[in-house]
Kinemage of the C-alpha trace (Angstrom):
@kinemage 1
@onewidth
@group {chain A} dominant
@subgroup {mainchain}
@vectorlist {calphas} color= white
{ca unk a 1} P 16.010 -9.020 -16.802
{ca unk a 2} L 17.944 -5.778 -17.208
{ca unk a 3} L 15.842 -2.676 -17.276
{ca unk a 4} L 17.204 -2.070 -21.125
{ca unk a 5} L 15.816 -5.304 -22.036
{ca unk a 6} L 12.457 -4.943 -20.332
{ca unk a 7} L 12.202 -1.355 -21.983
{ca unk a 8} L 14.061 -1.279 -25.157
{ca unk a 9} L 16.071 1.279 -24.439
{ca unk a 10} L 20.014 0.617 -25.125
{ca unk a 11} L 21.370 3.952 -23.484
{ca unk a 12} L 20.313 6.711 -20.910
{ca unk a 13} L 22.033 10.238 -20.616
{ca unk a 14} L 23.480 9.396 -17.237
{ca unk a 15} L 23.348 6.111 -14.219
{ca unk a 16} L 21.563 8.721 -12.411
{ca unk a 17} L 18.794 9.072 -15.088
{ca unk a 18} L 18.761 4.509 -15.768
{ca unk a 19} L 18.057 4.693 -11.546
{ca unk a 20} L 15.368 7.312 -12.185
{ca unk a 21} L 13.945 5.325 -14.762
{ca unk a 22} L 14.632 2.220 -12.832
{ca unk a 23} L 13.031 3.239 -10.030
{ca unk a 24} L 9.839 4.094 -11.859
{ca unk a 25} L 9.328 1.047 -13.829
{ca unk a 26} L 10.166 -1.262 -10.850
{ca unk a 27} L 7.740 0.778 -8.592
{ca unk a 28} L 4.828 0.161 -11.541
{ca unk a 29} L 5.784 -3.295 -11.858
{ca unk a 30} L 6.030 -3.911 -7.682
{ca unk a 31} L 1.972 -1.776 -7.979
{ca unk a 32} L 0.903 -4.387 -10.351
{ca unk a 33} L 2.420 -7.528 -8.127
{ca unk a 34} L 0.101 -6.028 -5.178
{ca unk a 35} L -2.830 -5.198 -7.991
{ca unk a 36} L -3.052 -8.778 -8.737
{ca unk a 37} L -2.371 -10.610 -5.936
{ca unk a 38} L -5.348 -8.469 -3.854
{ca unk a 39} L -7.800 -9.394 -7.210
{ca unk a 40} L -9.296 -12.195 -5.719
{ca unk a 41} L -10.023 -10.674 -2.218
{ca unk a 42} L -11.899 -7.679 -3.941
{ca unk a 43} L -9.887 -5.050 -3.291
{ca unk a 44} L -7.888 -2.353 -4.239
{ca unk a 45} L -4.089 -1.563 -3.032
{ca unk a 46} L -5.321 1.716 -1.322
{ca unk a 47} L -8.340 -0.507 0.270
{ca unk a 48} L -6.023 -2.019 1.773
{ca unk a 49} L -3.724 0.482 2.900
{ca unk a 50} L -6.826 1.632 4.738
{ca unk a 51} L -7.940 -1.396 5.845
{ca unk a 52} L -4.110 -2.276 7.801
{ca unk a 53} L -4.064 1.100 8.850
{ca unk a 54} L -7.556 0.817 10.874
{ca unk a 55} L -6.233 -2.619 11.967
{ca unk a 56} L -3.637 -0.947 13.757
{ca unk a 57} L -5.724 1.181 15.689
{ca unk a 58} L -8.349 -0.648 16.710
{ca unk a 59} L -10.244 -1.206 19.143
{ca unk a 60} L -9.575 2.798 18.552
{ca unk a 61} L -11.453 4.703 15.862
{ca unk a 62} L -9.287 6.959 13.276
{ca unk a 63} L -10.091 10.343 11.835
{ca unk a 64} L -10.329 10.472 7.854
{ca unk a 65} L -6.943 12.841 9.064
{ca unk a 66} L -5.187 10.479 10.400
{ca unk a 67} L -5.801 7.938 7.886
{ca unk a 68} L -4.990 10.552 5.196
{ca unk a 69} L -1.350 10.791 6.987
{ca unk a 70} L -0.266 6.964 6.990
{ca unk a 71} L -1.582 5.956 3.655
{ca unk a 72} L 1.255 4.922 1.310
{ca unk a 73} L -0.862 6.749 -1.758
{ca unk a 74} L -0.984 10.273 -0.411
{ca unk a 75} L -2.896 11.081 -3.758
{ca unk a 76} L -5.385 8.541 -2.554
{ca unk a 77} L -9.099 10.114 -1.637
{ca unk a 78} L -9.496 8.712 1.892
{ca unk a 79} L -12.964 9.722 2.103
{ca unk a 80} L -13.845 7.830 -1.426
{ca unk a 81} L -12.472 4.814 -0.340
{ca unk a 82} L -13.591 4.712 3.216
{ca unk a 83} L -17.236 4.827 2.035
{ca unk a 84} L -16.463 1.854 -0.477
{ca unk a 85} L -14.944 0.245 2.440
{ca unk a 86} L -18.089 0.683 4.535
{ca unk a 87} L -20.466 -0.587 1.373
{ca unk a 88} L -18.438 -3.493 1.007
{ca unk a 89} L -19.373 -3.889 5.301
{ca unk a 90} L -15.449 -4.054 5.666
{ca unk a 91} L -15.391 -0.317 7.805
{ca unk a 92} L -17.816 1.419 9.533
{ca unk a 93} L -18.050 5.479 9.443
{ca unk a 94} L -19.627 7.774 12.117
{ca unk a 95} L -19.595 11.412 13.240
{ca unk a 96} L -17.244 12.146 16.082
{ca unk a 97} L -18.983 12.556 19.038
{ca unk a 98} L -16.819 15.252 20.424
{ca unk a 99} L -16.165 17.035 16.911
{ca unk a 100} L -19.208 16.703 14.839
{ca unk a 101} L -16.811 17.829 11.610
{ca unk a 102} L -14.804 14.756 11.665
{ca unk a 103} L -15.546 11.262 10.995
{ca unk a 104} L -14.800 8.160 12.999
{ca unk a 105} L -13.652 5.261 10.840
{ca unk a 106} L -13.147 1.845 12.450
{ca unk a 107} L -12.487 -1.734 10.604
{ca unk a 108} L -15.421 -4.205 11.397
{ca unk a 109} L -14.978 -7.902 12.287
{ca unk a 110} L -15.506 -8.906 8.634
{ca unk a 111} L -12.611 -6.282 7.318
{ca unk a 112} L -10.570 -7.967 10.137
{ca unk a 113} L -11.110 -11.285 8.838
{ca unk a 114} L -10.351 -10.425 5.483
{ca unk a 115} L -6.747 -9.134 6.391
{ca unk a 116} L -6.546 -12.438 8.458
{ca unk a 117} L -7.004 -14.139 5.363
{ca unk a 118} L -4.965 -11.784 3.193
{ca unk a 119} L -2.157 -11.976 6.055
{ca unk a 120} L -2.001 -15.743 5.545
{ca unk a 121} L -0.857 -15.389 1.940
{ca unk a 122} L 1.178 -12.512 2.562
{ca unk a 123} L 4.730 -14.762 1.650
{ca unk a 124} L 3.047 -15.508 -2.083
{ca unk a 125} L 3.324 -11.474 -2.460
{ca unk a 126} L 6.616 -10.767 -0.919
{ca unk a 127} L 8.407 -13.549 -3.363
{ca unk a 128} L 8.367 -10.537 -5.942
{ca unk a 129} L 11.954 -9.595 -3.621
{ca unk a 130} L 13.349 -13.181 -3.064
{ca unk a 131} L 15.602 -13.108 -5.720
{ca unk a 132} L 17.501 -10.792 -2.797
{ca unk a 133} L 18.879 -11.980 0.029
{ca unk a 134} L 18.408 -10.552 3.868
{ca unk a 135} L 21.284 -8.151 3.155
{ca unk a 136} L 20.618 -6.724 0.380
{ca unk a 137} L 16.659 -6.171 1.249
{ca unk a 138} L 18.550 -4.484 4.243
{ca unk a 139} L 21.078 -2.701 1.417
{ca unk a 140} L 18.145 -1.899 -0.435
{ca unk a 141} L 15.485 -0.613 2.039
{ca unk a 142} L 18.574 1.719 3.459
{ca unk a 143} L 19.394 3.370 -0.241
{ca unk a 144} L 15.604 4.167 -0.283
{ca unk a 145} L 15.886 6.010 2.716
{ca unk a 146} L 19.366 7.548 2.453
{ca unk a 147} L 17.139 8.698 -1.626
{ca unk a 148} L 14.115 10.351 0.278
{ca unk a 149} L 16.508 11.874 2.931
C-alpha cells in the first residue's frame, strides 16, 4: 500500500519530505514486525539486541561499554536491560576483576538457547522484506548507507 494510503495524506511539500516521512513510518511499522514476533519468547527488541550481541562474544565477557556501542537502540539503557536480562536468568553480571568500575556481562546457556530457538524462526520475521527481491534488498540496504554517509 502506498504510504498516502496508509497515512491519509494526498500531498507532501517535496519527494524528499514523502522519503522522510516514508522512512519513519516504515521504520515504526518494521519496530512493530520485531515487537510482535519476539512476544511469545518474552522479550523485548533491545533484549534482544543484547542478548545477540553477548552471543557474539562469548565464551568472552562484554563491558556494559561495549554493549552500549553495538546496540541498534543507542537510546537504549544497557544497564536497565542487562539486569532484566539477568532476572529473567538469560545473562549473568559481575564486577571486572581487573577494573572493579566496570561490569562483566556474559549470556548464560539458557539466553543461548533462547536465541537458538528464536534463530530457528528467524525466516517468519524477515518475510516483512520478501515482497523484494535479492537486488533490490541489495538496492535498498546500499541507499541506507549511501543516506547515513
Amino acid at each position: 500500500m502506498k504510504l498516502e494510503e496508509e497515512i491519509s495524506q494526498k500531498y507532501f511539500k517535496s519527494e524528499y519530505h514523502k522519503a522522510v516521512v516514508n522512512l519513519i513510518f516504515s521504520y515504526n511499522w518494521l519496530i512493530g514486525s520485531h515487537v510482535d514476533f519476539l512476544k511469545p519468547y518474552g522479550i523485548t527488541l533491545q533484549q534482544f539486541n543484547i542478548l545477540r550481541i553477548l552471543r557474539g562474544q562469548y565464551p568472552v565477557p562484554a563491558t556494559i561499554k561495549l554493549i552500549k556501542e553495538r546496540m541498534l537502540d543507542k537510546m537504549s539503557d544497557a544497564s536497565r536491560i542487562v539486569e532484566k536480562l539477568r532476572v529473567k536468568g538469560l545473562a549473568d553480571r559481575k564486577i571486572c576483576p581487573n577494573n572493579r568500575r566496570n561490569v562483566d556481562v556474559i549470556v548464560t546457556q539458557k539466553g543461548l538457547d533462547l536465541l537458538e530457538k528464536i534463530d530457528k524462526q528467524e525466516d517468519q520475521i524477515m518475510n516483512v522484506i520478501s515482497t523484494l527481491s535479492e537486488a533490490e534488498v541489495k538496492q535498498l540496504n546500499d541507499i541506507l548507507d549511501k543516506m547515513r554517509g
